[in-house]
Backbone atoms as SQL, in Angstrom:
CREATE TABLE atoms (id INTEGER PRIMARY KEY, chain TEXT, resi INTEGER, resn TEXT, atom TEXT, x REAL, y REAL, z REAL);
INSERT INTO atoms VALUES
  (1, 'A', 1, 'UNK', 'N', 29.565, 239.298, 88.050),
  (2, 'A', 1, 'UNK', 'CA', 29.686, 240.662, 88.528),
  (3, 'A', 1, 'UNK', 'C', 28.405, 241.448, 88.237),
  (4, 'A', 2, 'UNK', 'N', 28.222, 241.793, 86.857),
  (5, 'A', 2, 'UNK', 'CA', 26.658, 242.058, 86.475),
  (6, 'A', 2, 'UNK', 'C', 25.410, 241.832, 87.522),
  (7, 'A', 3, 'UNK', 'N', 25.270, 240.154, 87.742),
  (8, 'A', 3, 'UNK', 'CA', 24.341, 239.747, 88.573),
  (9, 'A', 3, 'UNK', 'C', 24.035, 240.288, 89.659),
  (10, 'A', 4, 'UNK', 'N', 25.588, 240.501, 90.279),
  (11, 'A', 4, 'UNK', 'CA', 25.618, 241.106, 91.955),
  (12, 'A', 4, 'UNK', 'C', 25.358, 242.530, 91.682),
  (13, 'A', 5, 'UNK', 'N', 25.712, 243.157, 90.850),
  (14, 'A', 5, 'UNK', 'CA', 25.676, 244.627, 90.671),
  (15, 'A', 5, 'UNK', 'C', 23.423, 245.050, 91.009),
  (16, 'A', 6, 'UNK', 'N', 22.772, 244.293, 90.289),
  (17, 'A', 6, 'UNK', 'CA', 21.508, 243.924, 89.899),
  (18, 'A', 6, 'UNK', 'C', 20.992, 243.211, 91.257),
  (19, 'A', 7, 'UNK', 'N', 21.413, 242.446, 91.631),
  (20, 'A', 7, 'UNK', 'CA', 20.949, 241.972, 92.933),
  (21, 'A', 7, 'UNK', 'C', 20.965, 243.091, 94.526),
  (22, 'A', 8, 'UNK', 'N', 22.443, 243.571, 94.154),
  (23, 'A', 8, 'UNK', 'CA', 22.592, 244.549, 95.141),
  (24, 'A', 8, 'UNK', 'C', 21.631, 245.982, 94.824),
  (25, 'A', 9, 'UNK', 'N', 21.305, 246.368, 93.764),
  (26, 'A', 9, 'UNK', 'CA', 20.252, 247.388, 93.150),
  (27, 'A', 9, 'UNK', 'C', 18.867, 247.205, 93.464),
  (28, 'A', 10, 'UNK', 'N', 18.409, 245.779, 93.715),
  (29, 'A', 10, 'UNK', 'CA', 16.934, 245.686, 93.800),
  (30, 'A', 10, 'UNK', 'C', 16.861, 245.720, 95.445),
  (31, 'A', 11, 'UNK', 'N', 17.651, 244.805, 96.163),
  (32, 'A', 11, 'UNK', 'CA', 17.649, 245.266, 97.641),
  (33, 'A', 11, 'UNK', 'C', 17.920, 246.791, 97.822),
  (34, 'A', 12, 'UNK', 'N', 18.502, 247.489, 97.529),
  (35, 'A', 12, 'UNK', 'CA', 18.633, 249.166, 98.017),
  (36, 'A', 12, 'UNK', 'C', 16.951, 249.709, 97.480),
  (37, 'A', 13, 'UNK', 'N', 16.434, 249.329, 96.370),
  (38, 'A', 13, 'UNK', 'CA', 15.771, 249.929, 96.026),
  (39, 'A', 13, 'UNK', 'C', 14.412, 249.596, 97.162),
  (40, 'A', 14, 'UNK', 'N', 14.266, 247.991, 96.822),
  (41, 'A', 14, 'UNK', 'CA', 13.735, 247.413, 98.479),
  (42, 'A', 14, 'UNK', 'C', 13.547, 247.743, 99.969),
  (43, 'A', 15, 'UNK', 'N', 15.162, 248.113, 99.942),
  (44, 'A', 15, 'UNK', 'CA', 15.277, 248.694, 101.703),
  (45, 'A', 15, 'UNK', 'C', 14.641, 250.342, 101.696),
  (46, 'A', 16, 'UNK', 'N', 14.715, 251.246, 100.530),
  (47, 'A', 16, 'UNK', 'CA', 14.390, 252.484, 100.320),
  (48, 'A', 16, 'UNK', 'C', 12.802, 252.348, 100.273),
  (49, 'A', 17, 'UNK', 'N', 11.938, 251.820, 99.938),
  (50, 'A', 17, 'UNK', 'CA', 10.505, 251.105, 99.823),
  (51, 'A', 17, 'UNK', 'C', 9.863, 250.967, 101.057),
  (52, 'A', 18, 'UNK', 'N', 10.973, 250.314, 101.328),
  (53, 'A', 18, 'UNK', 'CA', 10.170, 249.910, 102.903),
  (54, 'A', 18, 'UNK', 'C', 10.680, 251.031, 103.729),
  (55, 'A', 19, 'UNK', 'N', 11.867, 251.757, 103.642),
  (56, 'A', 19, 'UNK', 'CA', 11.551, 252.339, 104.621),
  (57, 'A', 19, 'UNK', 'C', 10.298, 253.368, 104.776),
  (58, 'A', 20, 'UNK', 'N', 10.547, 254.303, 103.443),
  (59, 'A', 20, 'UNK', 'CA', 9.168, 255.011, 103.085),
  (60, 'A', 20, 'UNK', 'C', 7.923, 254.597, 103.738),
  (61, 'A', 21, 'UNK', 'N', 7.590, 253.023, 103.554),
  (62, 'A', 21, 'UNK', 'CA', 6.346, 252.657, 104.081),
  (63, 'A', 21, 'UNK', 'C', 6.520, 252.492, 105.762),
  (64, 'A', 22, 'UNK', 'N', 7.349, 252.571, 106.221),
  (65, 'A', 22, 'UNK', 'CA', 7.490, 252.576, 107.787),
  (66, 'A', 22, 'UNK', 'C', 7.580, 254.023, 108.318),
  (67, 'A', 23, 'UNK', 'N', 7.922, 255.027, 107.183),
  (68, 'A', 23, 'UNK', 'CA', 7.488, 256.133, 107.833),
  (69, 'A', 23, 'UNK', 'C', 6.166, 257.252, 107.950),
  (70, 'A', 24, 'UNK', 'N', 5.524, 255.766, 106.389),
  (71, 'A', 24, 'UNK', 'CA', 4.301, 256.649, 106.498),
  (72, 'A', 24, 'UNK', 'C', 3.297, 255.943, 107.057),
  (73, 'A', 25, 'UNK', 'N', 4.089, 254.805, 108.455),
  (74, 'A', 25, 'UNK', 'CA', 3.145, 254.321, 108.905),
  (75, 'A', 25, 'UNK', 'C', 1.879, 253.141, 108.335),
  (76, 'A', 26, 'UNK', 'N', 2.316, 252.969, 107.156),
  (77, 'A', 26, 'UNK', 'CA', 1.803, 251.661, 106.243),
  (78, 'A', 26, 'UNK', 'C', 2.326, 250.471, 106.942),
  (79, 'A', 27, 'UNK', 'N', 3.565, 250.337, 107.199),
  (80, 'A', 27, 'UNK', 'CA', 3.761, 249.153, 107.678),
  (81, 'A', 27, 'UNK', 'C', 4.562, 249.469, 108.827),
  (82, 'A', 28, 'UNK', 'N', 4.318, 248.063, 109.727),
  (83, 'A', 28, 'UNK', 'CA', 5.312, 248.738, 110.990),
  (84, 'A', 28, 'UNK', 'C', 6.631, 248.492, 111.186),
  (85, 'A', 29, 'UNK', 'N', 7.207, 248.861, 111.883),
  (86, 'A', 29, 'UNK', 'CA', 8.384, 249.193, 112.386),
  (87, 'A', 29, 'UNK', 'C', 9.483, 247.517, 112.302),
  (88, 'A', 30, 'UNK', 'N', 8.553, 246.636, 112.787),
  (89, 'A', 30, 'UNK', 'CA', 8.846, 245.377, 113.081),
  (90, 'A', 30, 'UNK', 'C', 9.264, 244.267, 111.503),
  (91, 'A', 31, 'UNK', 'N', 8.700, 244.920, 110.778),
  (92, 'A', 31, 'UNK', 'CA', 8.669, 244.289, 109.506),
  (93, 'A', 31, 'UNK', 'C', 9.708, 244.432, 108.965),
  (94, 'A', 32, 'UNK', 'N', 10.295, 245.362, 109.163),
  (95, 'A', 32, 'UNK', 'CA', 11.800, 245.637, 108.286),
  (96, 'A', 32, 'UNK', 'C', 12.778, 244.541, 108.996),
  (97, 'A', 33, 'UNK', 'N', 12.789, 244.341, 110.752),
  (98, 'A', 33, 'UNK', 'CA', 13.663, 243.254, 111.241),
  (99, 'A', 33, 'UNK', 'C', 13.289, 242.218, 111.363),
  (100, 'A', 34, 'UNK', 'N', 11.774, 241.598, 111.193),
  (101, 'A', 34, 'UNK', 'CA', 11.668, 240.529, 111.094),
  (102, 'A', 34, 'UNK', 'C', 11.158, 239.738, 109.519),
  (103, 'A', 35, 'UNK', 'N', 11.171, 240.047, 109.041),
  (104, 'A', 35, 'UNK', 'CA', 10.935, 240.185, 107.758),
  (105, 'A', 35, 'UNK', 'C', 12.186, 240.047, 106.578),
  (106, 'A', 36, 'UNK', 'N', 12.363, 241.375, 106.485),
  (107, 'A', 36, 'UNK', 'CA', 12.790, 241.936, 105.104),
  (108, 'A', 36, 'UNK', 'C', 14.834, 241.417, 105.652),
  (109, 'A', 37, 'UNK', 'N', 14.843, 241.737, 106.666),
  (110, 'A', 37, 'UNK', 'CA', 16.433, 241.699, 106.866),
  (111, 'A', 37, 'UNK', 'C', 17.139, 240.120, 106.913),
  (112, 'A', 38, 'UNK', 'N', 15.872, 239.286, 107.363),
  (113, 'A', 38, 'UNK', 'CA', 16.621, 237.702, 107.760),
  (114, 'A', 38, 'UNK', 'C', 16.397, 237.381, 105.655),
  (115, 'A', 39, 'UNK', 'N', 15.617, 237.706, 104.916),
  (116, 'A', 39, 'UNK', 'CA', 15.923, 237.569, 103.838),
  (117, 'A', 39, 'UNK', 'C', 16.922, 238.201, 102.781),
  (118, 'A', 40, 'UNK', 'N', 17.921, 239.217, 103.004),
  (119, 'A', 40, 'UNK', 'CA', 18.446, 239.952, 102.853),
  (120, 'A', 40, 'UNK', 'C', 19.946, 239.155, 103.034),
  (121, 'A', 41, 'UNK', 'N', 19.919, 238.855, 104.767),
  (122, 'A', 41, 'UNK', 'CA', 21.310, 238.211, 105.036),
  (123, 'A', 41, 'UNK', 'C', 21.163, 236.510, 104.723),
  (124, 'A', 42, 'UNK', 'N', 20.518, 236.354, 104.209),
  (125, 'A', 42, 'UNK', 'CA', 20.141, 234.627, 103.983),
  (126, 'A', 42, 'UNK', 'C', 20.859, 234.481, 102.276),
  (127, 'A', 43, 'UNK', 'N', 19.986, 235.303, 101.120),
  (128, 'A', 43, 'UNK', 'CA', 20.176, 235.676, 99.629),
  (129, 'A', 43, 'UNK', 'C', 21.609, 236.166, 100.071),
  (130, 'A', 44, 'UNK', 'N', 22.795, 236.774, 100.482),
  (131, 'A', 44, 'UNK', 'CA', 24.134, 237.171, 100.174),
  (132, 'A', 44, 'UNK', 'C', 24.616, 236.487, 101.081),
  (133, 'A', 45, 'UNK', 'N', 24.754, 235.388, 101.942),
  (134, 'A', 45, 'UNK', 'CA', 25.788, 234.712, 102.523),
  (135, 'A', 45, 'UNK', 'C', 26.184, 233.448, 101.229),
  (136, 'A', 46, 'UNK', 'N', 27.710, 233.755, 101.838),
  (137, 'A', 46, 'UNK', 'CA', 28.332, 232.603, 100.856),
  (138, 'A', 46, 'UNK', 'C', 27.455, 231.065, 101.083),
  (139, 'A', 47, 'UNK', 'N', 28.131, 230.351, 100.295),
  (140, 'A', 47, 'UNK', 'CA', 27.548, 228.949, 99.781),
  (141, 'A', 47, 'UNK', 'C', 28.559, 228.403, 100.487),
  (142, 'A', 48, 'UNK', 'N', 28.297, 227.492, 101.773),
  (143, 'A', 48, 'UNK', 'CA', 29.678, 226.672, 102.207),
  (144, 'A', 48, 'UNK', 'C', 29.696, 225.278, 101.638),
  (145, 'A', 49, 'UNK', 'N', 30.812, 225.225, 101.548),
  (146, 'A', 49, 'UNK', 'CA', 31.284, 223.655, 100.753),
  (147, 'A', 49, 'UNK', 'C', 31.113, 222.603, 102.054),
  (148, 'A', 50, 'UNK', 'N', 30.737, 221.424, 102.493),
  (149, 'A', 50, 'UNK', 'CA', 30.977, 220.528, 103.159),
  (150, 'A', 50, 'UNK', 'C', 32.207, 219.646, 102.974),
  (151, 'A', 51, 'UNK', 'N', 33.180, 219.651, 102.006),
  (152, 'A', 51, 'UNK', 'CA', 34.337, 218.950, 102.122),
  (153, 'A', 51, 'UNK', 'C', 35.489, 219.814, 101.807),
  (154, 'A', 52, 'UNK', 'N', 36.357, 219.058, 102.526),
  (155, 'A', 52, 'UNK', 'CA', 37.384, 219.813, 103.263),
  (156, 'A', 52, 'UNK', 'C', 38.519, 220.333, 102.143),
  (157, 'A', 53, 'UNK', 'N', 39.181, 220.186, 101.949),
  (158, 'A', 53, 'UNK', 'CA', 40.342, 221.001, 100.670),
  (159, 'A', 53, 'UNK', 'C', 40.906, 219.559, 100.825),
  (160, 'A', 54, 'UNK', 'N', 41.360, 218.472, 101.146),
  (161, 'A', 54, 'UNK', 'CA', 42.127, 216.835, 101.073),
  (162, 'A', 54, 'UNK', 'C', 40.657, 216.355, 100.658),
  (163, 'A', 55, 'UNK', 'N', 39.213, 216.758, 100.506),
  (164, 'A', 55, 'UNK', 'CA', 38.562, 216.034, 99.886),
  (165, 'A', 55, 'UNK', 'C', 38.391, 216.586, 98.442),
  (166, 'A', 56, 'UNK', 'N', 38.631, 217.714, 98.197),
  (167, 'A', 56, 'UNK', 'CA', 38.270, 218.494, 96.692),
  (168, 'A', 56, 'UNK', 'C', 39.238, 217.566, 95.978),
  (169, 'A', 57, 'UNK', 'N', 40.324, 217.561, 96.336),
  (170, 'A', 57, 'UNK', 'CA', 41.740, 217.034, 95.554),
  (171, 'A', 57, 'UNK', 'C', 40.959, 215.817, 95.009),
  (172, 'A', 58, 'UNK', 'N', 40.664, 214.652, 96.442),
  (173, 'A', 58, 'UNK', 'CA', 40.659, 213.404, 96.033),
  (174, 'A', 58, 'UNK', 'C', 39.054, 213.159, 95.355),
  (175, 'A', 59, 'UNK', 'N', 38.644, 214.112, 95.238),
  (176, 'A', 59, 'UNK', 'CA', 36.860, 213.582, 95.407),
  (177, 'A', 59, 'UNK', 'C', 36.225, 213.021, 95.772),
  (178, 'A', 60, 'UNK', 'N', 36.584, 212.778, 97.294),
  (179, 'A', 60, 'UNK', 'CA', 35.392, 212.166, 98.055),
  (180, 'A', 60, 'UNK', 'C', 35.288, 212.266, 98.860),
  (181, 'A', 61, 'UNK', 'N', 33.856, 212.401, 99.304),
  (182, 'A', 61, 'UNK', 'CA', 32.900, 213.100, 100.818),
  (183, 'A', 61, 'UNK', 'C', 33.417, 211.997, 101.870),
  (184, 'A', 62, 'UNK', 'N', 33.498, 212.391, 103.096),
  (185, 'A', 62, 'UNK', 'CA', 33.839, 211.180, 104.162),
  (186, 'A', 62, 'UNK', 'C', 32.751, 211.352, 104.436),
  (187, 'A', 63, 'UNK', 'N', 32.163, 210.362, 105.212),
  (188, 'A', 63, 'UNK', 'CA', 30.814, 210.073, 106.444),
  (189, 'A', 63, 'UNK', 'C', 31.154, 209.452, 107.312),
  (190, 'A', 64, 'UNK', 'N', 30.667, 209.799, 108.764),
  (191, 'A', 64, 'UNK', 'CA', 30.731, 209.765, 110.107),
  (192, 'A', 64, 'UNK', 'C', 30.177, 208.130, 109.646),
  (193, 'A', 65, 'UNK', 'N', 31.042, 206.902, 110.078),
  (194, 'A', 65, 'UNK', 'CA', 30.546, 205.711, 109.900),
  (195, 'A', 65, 'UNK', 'C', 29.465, 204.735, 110.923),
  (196, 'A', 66, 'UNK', 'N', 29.215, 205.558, 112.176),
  (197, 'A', 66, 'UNK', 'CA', 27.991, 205.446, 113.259),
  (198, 'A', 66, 'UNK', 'C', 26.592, 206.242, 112.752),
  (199, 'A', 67, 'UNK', 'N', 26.738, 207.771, 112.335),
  (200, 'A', 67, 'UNK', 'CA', 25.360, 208.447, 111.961),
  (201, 'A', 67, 'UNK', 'C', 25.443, 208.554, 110.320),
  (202, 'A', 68, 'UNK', 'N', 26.013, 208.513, 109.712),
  (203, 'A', 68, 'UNK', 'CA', 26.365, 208.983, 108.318),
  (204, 'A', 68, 'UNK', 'C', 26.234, 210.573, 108.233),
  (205, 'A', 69, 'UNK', 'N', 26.893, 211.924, 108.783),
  (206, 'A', 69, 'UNK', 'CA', 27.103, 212.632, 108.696),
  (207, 'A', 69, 'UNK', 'C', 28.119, 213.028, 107.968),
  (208, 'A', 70, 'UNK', 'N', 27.910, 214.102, 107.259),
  (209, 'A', 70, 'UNK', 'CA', 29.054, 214.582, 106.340),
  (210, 'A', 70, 'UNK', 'C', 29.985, 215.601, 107.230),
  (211, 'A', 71, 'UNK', 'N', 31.212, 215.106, 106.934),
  (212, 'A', 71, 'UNK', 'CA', 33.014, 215.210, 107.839),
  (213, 'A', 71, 'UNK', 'C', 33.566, 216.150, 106.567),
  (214, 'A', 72, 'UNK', 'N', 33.947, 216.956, 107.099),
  (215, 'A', 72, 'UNK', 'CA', 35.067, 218.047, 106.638),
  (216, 'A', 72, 'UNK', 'C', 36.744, 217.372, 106.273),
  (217, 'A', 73, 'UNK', 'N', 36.770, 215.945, 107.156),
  (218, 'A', 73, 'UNK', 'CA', 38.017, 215.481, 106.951),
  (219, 'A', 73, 'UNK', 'C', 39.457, 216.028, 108.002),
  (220, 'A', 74, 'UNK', 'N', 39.359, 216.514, 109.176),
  (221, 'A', 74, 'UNK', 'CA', 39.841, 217.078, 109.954),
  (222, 'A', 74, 'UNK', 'C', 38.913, 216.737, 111.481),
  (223, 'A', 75, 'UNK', 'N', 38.465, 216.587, 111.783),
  (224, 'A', 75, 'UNK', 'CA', 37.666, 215.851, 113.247),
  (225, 'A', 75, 'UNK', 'C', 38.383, 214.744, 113.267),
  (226, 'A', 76, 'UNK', 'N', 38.345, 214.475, 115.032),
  (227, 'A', 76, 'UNK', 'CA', 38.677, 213.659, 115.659),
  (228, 'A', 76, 'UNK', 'C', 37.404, 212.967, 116.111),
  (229, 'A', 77, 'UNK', 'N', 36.064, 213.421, 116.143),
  (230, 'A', 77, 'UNK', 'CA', 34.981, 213.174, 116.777),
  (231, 'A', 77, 'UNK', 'C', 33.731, 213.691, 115.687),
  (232, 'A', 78, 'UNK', 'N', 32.586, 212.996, 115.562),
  (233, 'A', 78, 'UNK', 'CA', 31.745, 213.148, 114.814),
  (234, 'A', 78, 'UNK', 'C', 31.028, 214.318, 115.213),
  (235, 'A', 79, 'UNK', 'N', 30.735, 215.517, 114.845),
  (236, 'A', 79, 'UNK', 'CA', 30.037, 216.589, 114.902),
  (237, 'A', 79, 'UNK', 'C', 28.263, 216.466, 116.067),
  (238, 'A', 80, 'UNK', 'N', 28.050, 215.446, 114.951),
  (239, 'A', 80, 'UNK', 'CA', 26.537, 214.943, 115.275),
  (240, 'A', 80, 'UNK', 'C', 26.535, 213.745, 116.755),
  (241, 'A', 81, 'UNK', 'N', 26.732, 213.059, 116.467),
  (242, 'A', 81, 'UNK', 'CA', 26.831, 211.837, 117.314),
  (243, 'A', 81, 'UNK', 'C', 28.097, 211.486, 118.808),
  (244, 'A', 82, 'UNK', 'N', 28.994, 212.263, 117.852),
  (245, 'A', 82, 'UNK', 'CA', 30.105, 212.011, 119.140),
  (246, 'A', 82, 'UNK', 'C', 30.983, 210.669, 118.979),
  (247, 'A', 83, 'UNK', 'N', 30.775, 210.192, 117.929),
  (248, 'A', 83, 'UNK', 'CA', 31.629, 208.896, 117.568),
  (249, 'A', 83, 'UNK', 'C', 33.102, 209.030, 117.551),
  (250, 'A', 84, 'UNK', 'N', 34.031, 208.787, 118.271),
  (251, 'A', 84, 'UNK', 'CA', 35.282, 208.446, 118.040),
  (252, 'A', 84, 'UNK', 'C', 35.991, 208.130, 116.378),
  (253, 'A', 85, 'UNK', 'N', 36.515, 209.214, 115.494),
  (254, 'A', 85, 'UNK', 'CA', 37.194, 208.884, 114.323),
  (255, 'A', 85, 'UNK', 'C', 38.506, 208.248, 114.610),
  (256, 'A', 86, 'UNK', 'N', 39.344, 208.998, 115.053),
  (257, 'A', 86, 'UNK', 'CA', 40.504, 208.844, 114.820),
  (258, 'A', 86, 'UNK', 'C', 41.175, 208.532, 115.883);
Protein backbone atom coordinates (compact mmCIF):
# COMPACT_ATOMS: atom_id res chain seq x y z
CA UNK A 1 0.00 0.00 0.00
CA UNK A 2 2.86 2.45 1.08
CA UNK A 3 4.64 1.64 -2.28
CA UNK A 4 1.55 2.55 -4.42
CA UNK A 5 0.77 5.53 -2.29
CA UNK A 6 4.75 6.75 -3.35
CA UNK A 7 4.55 5.54 -6.79
CA UNK A 8 1.25 7.25 -7.41
CA UNK A 9 2.99 10.67 -5.73
CA UNK A 10 6.01 10.74 -8.01
CA UNK A 11 3.83 10.37 -11.27
CA UNK A 12 1.41 13.40 -10.15
CA UNK A 13 4.34 15.22 -9.24
CA UNK A 14 5.81 14.13 -12.87
CA UNK A 15 2.61 14.83 -14.79
CA UNK A 16 2.54 18.47 -12.85
CA UNK A 17 6.42 18.99 -14.23
CA UNK A 18 5.73 18.35 -17.42
CA UNK A 19 2.92 20.01 -17.75
CA UNK A 20 4.55 23.34 -16.53
CA UNK A 21 7.25 22.63 -19.12
CA UNK A 22 4.67 22.35 -22.00
CA UNK A 23 3.32 25.51 -21.05
CA UNK A 24 6.31 27.31 -20.91
CA UNK A 25 7.01 25.98 -24.12
CA UNK A 26 10.31 24.02 -23.00
CA UNK A 27 9.01 21.03 -24.24
CA UNK A 28 6.40 20.23 -26.71
CA UNK A 29 3.12 19.34 -26.68
CA UNK A 30 3.86 15.81 -28.19
CA UNK A 31 6.04 14.63 -25.39
CA UNK A 32 3.56 14.28 -22.77
CA UNK A 33 1.60 11.57 -25.36
CA UNK A 34 4.30 10.06 -26.72
CA UNK A 35 6.54 9.81 -24.14
CA UNK A 36 5.60 10.28 -20.61
CA UNK A 37 1.94 8.55 -20.88
CA UNK A 38 2.88 5.01 -22.71
CA UNK A 39 5.28 4.88 -19.54
CA UNK A 40 2.80 5.74 -17.06
CA UNK A 41 0.15 3.08 -18.42
CA UNK A 42 2.91 0.35 -18.91
CA UNK A 43 4.48 0.89 -14.75
CA UNK A 44 0.48 0.45 -13.35
CA UNK A 45 -1.01 -2.29 -15.50
CA UNK A 46 -1.51 -5.46 -13.66
CA UNK A 47 0.98 -8.42 -14.02
CA UNK A 48 -1.00 -11.21 -16.01
CA UNK A 49 -0.50 -14.74 -14.96
CA UNK A 50 -0.18 -17.16 -18.07
CA UNK A 51 -1.83 -20.18 -16.34
CA UNK A 52 -5.13 -20.72 -15.98
CA UNK A 53 -6.78 -21.24 -12.26
CA UNK A 54 -6.84 -25.71 -13.11
CA UNK A 55 -3.13 -24.89 -13.60
CA UNK A 56 -2.35 -22.85 -10.20
CA UNK A 57 -4.09 -25.83 -8.31
CA UNK A 58 -2.08 -28.51 -10.14
CA UNK A 59 1.21 -26.66 -10.95
CA UNK A 60 1.72 -27.01 -14.24
CA UNK A 61 2.12 -24.81 -17.35
CA UNK A 62 0.55 -26.65 -20.50
CA UNK A 63 2.37 -26.05 -23.95
CA UNK A 64 0.88 -25.98 -27.31
CA UNK A 65 2.64 -29.49 -28.32
CA UNK A 66 3.27 -28.27 -32.32
CA UNK A 67 4.86 -24.52 -31.32
CA UNK A 68 5.51 -24.82 -27.57
CA UNK A 69 3.38 -21.90 -26.61
CA UNK A 70 2.15 -21.27 -23.26
CA UNK A 71 -1.97 -22.40 -22.94
CA UNK A 72 -4.14 -20.93 -20.32
CA UNK A 73 -5.70 -24.53 -20.22
CA UNK A 74 -9.14 -23.70 -21.76
CA UNK A 75 -8.43 -23.50 -25.82
CA UNK A 76 -9.53 -25.70 -28.19
CA UNK A 77 -6.87 -24.34 -30.69
CA UNK A 78 -3.35 -23.05 -30.16
CA UNK A 79 -3.30 -19.21 -29.92
CA UNK A 80 -0.03 -19.03 -32.01
CA UNK A 81 -0.04 -21.74 -34.57
CA UNK A 82 -3.58 -22.93 -34.92
CA UNK A 83 -2.92 -26.52 -33.83
CA UNK A 84 -5.92 -28.55 -33.01
CA UNK A 85 -5.93 -29.36 -28.89
CA UNK A 86 -8.82 -30.87 -28.11
Amino acid sequence: MRVELIIFAVTLILSLLILVLIILKILPLGFFFVVFLPLVSISSSPKKSYKSEANLYSGRTLFCPNCGFVLRGYENFCPRCGYRLK
